[in-house]
N, C-alpha and C positions, 0 to 999 in steps of 0.2 A: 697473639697466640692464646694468649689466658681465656679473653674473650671468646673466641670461635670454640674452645671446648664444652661451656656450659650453654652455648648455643646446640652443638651438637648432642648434648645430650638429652634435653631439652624436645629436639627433635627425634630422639626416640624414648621417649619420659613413658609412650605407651608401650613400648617390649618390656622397658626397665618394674613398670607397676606388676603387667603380666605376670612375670617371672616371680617376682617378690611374692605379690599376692596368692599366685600360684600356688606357689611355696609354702606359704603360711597353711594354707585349705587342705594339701594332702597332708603336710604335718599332725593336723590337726586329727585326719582318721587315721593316721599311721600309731598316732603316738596315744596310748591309754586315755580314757577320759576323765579329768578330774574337775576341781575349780578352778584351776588355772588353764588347761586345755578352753575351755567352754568360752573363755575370754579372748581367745584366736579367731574363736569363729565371730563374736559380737565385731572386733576390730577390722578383721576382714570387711563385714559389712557395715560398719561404719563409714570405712576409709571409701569407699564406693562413691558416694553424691560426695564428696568431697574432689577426689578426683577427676567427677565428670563436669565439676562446676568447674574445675581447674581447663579443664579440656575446651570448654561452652565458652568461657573467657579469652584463654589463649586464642581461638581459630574464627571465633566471631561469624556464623554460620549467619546467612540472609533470614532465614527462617529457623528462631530459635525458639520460639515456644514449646514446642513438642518438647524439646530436651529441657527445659526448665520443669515441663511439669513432671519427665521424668525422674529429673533429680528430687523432686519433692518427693514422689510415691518414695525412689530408696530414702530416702531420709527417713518418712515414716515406718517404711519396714525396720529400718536401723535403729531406730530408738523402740521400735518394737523389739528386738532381738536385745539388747538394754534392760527394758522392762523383763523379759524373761529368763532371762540370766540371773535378775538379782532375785528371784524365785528359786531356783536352781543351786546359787551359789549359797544359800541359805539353810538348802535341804526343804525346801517347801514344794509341795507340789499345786503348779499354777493351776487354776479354775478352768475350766471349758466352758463356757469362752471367757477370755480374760479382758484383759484393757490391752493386750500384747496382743493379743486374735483383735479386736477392733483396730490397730494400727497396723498390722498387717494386711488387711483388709484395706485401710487406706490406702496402703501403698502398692496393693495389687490393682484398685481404680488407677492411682494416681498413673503408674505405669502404663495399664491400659489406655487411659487418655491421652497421656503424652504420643505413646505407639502409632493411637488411630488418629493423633496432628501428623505427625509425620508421612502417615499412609496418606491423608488425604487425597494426594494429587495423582494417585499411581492411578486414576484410571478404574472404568469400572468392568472390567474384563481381567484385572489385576486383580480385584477382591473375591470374583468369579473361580476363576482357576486355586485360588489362596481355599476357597471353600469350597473347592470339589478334593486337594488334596485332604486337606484336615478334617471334612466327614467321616473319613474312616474312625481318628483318632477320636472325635466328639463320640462315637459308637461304641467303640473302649472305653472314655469315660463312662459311658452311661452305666456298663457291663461290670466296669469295675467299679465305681463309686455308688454311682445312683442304688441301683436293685438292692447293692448293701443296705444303703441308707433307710431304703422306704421297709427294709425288714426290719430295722431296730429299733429297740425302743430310744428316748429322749427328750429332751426338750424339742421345742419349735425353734430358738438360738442356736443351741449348738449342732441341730440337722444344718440349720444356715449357712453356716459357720462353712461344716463337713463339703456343702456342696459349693458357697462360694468361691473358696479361694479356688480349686481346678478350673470353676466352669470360667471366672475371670483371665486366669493363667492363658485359658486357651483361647480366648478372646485376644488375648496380648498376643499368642502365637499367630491368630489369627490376622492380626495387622500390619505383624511383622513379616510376616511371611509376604503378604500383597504388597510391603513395601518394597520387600529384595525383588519379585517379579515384575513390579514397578520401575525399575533401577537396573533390572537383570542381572542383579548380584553385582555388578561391574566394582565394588566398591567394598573392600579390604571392610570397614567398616560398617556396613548394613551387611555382611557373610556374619562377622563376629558378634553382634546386637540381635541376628536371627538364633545361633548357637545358641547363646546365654540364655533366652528367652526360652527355647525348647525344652533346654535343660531346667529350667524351673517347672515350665506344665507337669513334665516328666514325672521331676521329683515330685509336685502336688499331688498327681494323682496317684503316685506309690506309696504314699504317707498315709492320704485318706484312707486307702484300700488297707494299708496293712495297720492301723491305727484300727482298724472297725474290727481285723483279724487277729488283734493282739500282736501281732507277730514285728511290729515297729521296734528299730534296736537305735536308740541315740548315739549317733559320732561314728555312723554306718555312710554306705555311698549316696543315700540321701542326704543326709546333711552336705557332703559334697555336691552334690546338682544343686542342691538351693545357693551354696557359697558362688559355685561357678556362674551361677545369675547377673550378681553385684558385679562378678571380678569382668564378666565381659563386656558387659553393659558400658562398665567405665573405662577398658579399654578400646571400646567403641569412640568413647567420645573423646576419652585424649588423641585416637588416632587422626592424622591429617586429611584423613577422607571424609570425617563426621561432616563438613561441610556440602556436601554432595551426596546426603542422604535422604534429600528430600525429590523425587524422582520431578520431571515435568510432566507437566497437565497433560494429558493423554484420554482420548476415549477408545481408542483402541491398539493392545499390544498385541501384536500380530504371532498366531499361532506357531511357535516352530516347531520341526520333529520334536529334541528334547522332550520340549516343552505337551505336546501331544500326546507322548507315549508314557510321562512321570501321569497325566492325568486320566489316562487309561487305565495304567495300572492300580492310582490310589484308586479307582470306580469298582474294581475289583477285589477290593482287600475284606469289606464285611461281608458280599456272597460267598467268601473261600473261606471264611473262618470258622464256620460249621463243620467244615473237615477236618480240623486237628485242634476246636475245643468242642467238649460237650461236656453236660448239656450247656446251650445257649440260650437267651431268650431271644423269641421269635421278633417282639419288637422295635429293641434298637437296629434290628439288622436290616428288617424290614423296611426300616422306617429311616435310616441312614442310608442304605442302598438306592433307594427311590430317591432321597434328595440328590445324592452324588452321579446318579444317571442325569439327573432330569437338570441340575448343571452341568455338564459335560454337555448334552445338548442346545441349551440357552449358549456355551459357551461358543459352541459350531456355528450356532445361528448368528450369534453377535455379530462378528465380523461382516458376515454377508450383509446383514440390515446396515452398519458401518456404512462400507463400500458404496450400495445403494445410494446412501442415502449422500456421501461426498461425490455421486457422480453426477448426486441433481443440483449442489449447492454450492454455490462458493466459497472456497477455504478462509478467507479473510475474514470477510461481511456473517456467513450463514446464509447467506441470502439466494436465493434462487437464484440457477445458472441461464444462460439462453436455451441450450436441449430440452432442460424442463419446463422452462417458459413456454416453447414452439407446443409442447403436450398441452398445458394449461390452457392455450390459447386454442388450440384443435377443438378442447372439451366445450372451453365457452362459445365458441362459433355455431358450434353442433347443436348447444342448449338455447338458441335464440329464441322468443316466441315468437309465431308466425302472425301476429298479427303487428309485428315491429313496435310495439310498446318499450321494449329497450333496445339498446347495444351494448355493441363491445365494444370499450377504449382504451387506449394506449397513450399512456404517456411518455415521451421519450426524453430523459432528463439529463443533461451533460452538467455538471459541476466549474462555475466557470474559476480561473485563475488557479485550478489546482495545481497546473504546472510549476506556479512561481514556489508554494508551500514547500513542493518534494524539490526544486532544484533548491531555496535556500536552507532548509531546515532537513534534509535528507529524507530516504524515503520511508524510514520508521515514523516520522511524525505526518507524515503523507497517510501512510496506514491506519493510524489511528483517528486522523480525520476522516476517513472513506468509515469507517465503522463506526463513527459518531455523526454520520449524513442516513449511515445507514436504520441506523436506530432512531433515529428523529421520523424517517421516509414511514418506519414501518409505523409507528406511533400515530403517523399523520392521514392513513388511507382508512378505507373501511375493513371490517374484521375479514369480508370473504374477499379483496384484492391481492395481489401478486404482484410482491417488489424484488426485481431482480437489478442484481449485476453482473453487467454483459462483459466487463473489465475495463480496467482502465480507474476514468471518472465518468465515466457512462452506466444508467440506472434507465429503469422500465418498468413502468409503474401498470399492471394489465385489470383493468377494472371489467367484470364480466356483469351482464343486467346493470346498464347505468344509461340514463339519458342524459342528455347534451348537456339540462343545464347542472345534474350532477355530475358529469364530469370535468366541467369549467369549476365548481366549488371544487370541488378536488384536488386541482391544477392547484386554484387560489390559495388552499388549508397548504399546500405539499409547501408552495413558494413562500409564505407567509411563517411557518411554523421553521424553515430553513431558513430564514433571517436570520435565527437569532444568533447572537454571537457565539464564538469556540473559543476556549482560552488554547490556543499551543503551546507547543513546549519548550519553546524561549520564553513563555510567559505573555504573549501578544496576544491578542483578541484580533480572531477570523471574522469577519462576516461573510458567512455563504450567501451564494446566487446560485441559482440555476436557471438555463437558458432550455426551454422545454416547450417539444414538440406533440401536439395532441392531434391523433386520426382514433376517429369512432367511425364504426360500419353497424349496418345493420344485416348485412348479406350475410348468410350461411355456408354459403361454397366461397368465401375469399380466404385469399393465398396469408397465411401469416406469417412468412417471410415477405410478400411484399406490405401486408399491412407496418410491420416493423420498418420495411425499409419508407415508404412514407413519412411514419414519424419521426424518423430521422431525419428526412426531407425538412420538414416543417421545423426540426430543431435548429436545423443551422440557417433556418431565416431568419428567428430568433435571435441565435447572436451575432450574424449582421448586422440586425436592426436593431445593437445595443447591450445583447446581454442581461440576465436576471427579466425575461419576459415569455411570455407562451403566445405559441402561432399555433392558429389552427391548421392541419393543412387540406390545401383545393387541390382540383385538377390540373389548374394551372402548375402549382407547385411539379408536381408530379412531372409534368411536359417540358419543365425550367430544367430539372433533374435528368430528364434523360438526356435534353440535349446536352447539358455539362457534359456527361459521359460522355456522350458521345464525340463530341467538342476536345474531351480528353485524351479519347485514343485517339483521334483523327492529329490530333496537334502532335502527340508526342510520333507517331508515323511522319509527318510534318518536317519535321526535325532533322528526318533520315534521310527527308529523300530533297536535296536541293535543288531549289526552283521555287520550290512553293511559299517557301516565304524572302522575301524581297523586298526593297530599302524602296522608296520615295521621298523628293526631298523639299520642304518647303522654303523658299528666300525669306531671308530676312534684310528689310531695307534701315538705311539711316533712314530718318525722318527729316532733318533738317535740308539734305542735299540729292537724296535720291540714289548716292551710293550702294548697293549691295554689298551689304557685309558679311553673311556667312548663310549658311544653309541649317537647316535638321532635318535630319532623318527621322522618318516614320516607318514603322517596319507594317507589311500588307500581309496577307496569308492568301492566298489563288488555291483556294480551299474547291477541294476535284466538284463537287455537287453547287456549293452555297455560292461560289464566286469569289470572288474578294471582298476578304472582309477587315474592317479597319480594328487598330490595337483594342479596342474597348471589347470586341468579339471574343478575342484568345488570349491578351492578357493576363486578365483575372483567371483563366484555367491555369494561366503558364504556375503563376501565383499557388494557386491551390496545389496543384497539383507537385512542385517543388521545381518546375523542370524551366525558371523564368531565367536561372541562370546562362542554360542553354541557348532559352532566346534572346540573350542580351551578348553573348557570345558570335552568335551567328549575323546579330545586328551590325554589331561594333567591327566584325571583320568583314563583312561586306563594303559597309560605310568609308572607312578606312583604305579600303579596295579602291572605291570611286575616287574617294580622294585624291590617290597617289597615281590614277587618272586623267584626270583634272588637272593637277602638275602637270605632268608630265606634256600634256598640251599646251596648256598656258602659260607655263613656267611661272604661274603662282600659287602658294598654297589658301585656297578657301577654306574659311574655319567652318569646320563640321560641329553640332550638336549632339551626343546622342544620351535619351532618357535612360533613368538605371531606375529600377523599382529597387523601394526601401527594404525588400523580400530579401534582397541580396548584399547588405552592407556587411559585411563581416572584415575577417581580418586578412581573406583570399584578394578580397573586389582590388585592391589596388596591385598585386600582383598581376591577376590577371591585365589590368586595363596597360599597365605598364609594356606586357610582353605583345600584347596586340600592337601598341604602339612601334617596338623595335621589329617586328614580320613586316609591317606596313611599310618602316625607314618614315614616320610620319612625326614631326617635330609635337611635342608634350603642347606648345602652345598653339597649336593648329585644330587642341580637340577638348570640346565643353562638356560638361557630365550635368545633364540637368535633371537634378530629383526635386518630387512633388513637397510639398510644403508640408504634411503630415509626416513624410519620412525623416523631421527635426527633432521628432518628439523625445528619440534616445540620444543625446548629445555626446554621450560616452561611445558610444557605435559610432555616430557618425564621425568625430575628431577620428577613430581606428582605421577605419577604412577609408577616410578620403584626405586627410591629413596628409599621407605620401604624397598622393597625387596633384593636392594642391605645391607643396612643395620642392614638386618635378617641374611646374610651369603649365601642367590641364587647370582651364577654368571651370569654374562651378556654378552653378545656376538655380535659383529656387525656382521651381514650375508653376504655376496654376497660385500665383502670391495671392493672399486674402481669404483661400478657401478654405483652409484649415487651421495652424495654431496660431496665425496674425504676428508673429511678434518677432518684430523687426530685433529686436536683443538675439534672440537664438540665432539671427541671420548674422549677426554685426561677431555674434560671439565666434564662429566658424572663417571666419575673412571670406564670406562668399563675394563674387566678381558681380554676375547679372542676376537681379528682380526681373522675372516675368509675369507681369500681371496679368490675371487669368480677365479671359474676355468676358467675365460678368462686371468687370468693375470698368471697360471699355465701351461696352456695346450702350450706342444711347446719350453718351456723357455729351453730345453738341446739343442734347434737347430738356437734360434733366440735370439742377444745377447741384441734386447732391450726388449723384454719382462722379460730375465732374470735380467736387471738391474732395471726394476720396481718392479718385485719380492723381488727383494734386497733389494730395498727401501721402501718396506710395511715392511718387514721384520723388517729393520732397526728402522723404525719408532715406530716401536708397542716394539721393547726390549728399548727403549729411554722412550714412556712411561711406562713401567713396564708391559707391556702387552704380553701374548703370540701369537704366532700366528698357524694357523690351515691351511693348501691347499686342497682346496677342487677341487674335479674332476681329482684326478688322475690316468693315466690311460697309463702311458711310465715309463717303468723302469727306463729310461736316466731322466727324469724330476724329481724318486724321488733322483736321486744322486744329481741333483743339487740343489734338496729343503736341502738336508742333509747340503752337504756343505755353502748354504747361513746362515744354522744356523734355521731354519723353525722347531721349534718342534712338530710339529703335522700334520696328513696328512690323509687324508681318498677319497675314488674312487674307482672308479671296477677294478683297478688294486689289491688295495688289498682287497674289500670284497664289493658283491653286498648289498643293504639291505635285512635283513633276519629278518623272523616271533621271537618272542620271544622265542621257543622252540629252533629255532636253534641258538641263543646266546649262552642255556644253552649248546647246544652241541659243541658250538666254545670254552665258557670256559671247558668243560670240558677236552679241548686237553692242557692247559694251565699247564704251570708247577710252580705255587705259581705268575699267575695271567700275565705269560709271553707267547708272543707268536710270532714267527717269522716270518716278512714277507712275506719268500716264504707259508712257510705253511699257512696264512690267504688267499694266492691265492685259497687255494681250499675251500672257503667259495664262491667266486664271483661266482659262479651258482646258489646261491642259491635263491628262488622265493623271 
């Protein structure tokens, strides 16, 4: 309980100074002035940069310079107000200017400087409107101070003197004020740092003025506005909001009514003052009124150039959007020269791996990597190129009058220059690649929407063929591209309308006895125009395009269908095969493959899942998604063994069942004795891990003797049996004598569609 009290007072130490200090400052004009009064007012503002260092310490604002240097400026005002006191308290009359006018002075910069840290970030549409209000006031100054000034006589110091401290004061107003509209007042503490501030111009330029008139009375309501300076200043900064007085970076703070009409009105204050003073002089009014019009209109304008100018760029980057890109690209087409000595090229730049950055490190450190490609890109092209971002990690490099082999150096400068490493914000070193697509034209009427989409073409051949490289792109490309599309909506139509895609099944035999041991499925497309086309047709679209789930879906329950077919006649189950692309391994695949199983009523070990040997490469996916399944009793199969990451460990690590060696390490091996010694060595490898093996593609009598002999139990190819529809399975088992069938005789299956 003891504790929680001086915590709470603590948290409000700034009402508690307020009051006190308050207190002390009207004491001080209430009560006669003597030697002792005069000493209320020094303490008062002493205790000021004491309090606000108290405040600057306790609350630990991000950005505290500004407030340190404001405490400096009070400090020197204060030991100013020190200095002239012990003048005073002596009965001496201080110098004009003194060493208490020089420290007062300091402390009117120091303030100033601190003000305009703080303002900094408000934006320059905040310092705008901050100096359309306060022209009025600068215009009063001039009327009250200045004209005095330039009629008396003096020194060249103490005129200084006379005109610095207001014209600073208002300078301090002047930063303060752009910080509150920076902030929008929101903030108990930049309301009360603006007050205080006012209140000092205020008093300044009431002092000078009546200081030139004689008429200045000490321990009057001026000395009160200079006191109220220190007392808010520092209840600024003890308050808990001083933290949040530094506004965000802002280029534009968007006009409100209020806000509209306070700058209307201040536009009007020096053409109506002629009305109810005279005489006036013609020039501060003139001369003030024109600048506060002619802000007032900069500040109308702002916004709209603003807007403009974010609706051609991108918020992140700064960087050119595609809208303004498609203009750029209109103007450079239009300016070709007709005798084709240049073009126009496009490079189209995708950023490769940035997915992995923003999935581990989030996507703030994503961001700041796109704006550090983007600053390298702009660095790296020529002065008159155009670097946009389209979104994403997608970039567009628009080079207008360039030939071919400057736009190949270009390519080169962009990829070479974006090597080099990024440190991130775990402290890890990025090295970029980009995978970039280059079309130049020289035609004047081409579409730049399709020129863009070409290079995009070209882009993604690029990281096909590896990544961190440039393809140029051809017609070909272009004809590759549409048939994808087109390839794409025809498949995903496909999908909807059953019939059109369809199971075929290829035999797989023992090798040793002639047995048939189980079947796979191949899935076909009876594609309306092209005919039937085989998996290597539609797959890779299914792939791309997301929808390979769907086709591995429609596979496995067709498949599955024949199967429970097939039973059903034979009263055996034929073990079926069916391929799953590595597209789809997640943590769904065994659910689904599970519930296909129970619609069928088709036993877990009647059905093989065979993935290609690249789809090993994520071993944490793969245990995820196929771990259940091996553990239900579905076998497993590596596909196409040798073609990709070779290594029998990732196999051995997974409890995979069957090796299928891809028919490059098959085809040949009865005539060439290293292929047949790497057959032997698959071989070898898969019976060491308890695994069988399967030869796929064959198609030489001589190559199955020596699959026989390496020991290879299993082998399938259009030597011995084309793939065939599910009907003719039923007619291949039915030549089957208790489920056997011989070699030669599966030859007269291989015709079949």
């Amino acid at each position: 309980m003891g504790a929680a009290q001086p915590a709470g007072l603590l948290r409000h130490l700034w009402l508690i100074y307020l009051v006190v200090a308050s207190t002390a400052a009207v004491a001080y004009v209430l009560v006669p002035l003597n030697a002792a009064t005069r000493w209320i007012y020094v303490a008062v503002n002493c205790t000021a940069p004491i309090a606000t260092w108290y405040g600057l310490v306790r609350h630990t604002p991000r950005r505290r310079t500004g407030w340190l240097v404001i405490v400096a400026g009070l400090a020197a005002s204060g030991i100013g107000d020190v200095l002239f006191a012990g003048y005073t308290s002596r009965g001496l009359t201080a110098p004009f200017p003194s060493p208490a006018d020089a420290l007062y002075l300091l402390g009117h910069v120091g303030i100033a400087a601190g003000t305009a840290v703080l303002a900094a970030r408000a934006g320059r549409t905040a310092f705008i409107d901050s100096a359309v209000i306060l022209s009025p006031l600068a215009g009063l100054a001039w009327i009250l101070v200045l004209e005095p000034i330039r009629t008396l006589d003096g020194t060249l110091s103490a005129q200084f003197v006379a005109v610095a401290a207001p014209a600073s004061t208002l300078f301090v107003v002047y930063c303060a004020l752009a910080l509150a509209l920076g902030v929008e007042l929101r903030t108990p503490g930049v309301r009360v740092l603006l007050l205080g501030l006012i209140a000092w111009f205020l008093s300044d330029a009431l002092y000078t003025h009546q200081s030139l008139s004689g008429t200045y009375v000490e321990g009057g309501p001026i000395d009160l506005g200079w006191m109220a300076m220190p007392i808010l200043i520092a209840t600024a900064g003890l308050h808990p909001s001083m933290v949040t007085t530094t506004p965000r970076r802002s280029a534009l703070v968007m006009l409100t009514v209020p806000r509209a009409v306070t700058l209307f009105c201040a536009s009007l204050v020096l053409p109506t003052v002629h009305l109810f003073w005279e005489p006036v002089p013609d020039t501060p009014l003139i001369l003030g009124a024109s600048i506060s019009m002619s802000l007032v209109a900069v500040r109308l304008i702002a916004p709209i150039h603003e807007l403009a100018r974010r609706a051609g760029h991108d918020p992140l980057t700064g960087l050119v959007n595609r809208s303004l890109l498609m203009d750029r690209m209109h103007l450079a087409l239009s300016s070709l020269p007709a005798d084709g000595r240049t073009r126009v090229g496009l490079l189209f730049c995708d950023l490769d791996h940035f997915k992995t950055v923003n999935d581990s490190l989030g996507h703030d450190a994503g961001d700041q990597l796109l704006i550090a490609i983007a600053d390298r890109m702009r660095a790296s092209v020529r002065a008159g190129d155009v670097v946009c971002r389209l979104g994403g990690d997608e970039f567009v490099v628009l080079m207008p009058a360039v030939t071919e082999q400057e736009a190949d150096d270009i390519a080169a400068r962009v990829t070479a220059d974006l090597a080099e490493p990024l440190r991130l914000t775990d402290g890890s070193d990025f090295f970029p690649s980009l995978s970039i697509g280059l079309r130049t034209t020289g035609d004047t009427t081409a579409d730049p929407d399709a020129l863009l989409q070409d290079a995009d073409t070209a882009m993604y051949q690029a990281k096909a063929a590896g990544r961190g490289r440039m393809v140029r792109f051809d017609a070909q490309s272009r004809a590759e591209a549409a048939l994808r599309l087109r390839r794409d909506a025809d498949f995903r139509r496909a999908l909807q309308h059953p019939g059109e895609l369809f199971c075929v099944y290829q035999p797989v035999f023992r090798v040793g006895d002639g047995t048939l041991s189980s079947v796979e499925a191949l899935a076909r497309w009876q594609h309306p125009a092209d005919g039937i086309l085989p998996p290597a047709a539609f797959v890779p679209v299914a792939e791309a395009s997301g929808t390979v789930d769907q086709l591995f879906a429609a596979v496995i329950e067709q498949a599955l269908h024949e199967q429970r077919t097939w039973y059903n006649r034979t009263g055996r189950w034929i073990p079926i095969a069916v391929n799953l692309s590595p597209r789809q391994l997640d943590a769904t695949t065994a659910e689904a493959v599970l519930a296909a199983l129970q619609v069928a009523g088709t036993p877990a070990e009647a059905l093989t899942l065979e993935l290609t040997e690249t789809g090993l490469a994520e071993p944490e996916t793969v245990e995820a998604a196929l771990g259940p399944l091996r553990r239900a009793g579905v076998k497993l199969a590596v596909d196409d063994f040798g073609t990709g990451y070779s290594s029998m460990a990732r196999v051995a690590d997974h409890g995979w069942d069957i090796v299928k060696i891809d028919r490059t390490f098959v085809a040949g091996i009865a005539h060439d004795q290293a292929r047949r010694s790497l057959a032997d060595a698959m071989v070898g490898m898969a019976h060491a891990l308890g695994m069988v093996s399967v030869a796929e593609g064959v198609e030489d009598p001589a190559d199955l003797r020596v699959l026989r002999e390496l020991g290879c139990e299993y082998a399938q190819g259009f030597l011995l049996a084309h793939p065939i529809d599910a009907t003719g399975i039923l007619d291949l088992l039915s030549t089957l004598d208790q489920n056997r069938l011989s070699l030669t005789a599966a030859t007269a299956y291989s015709h079949q569609p």
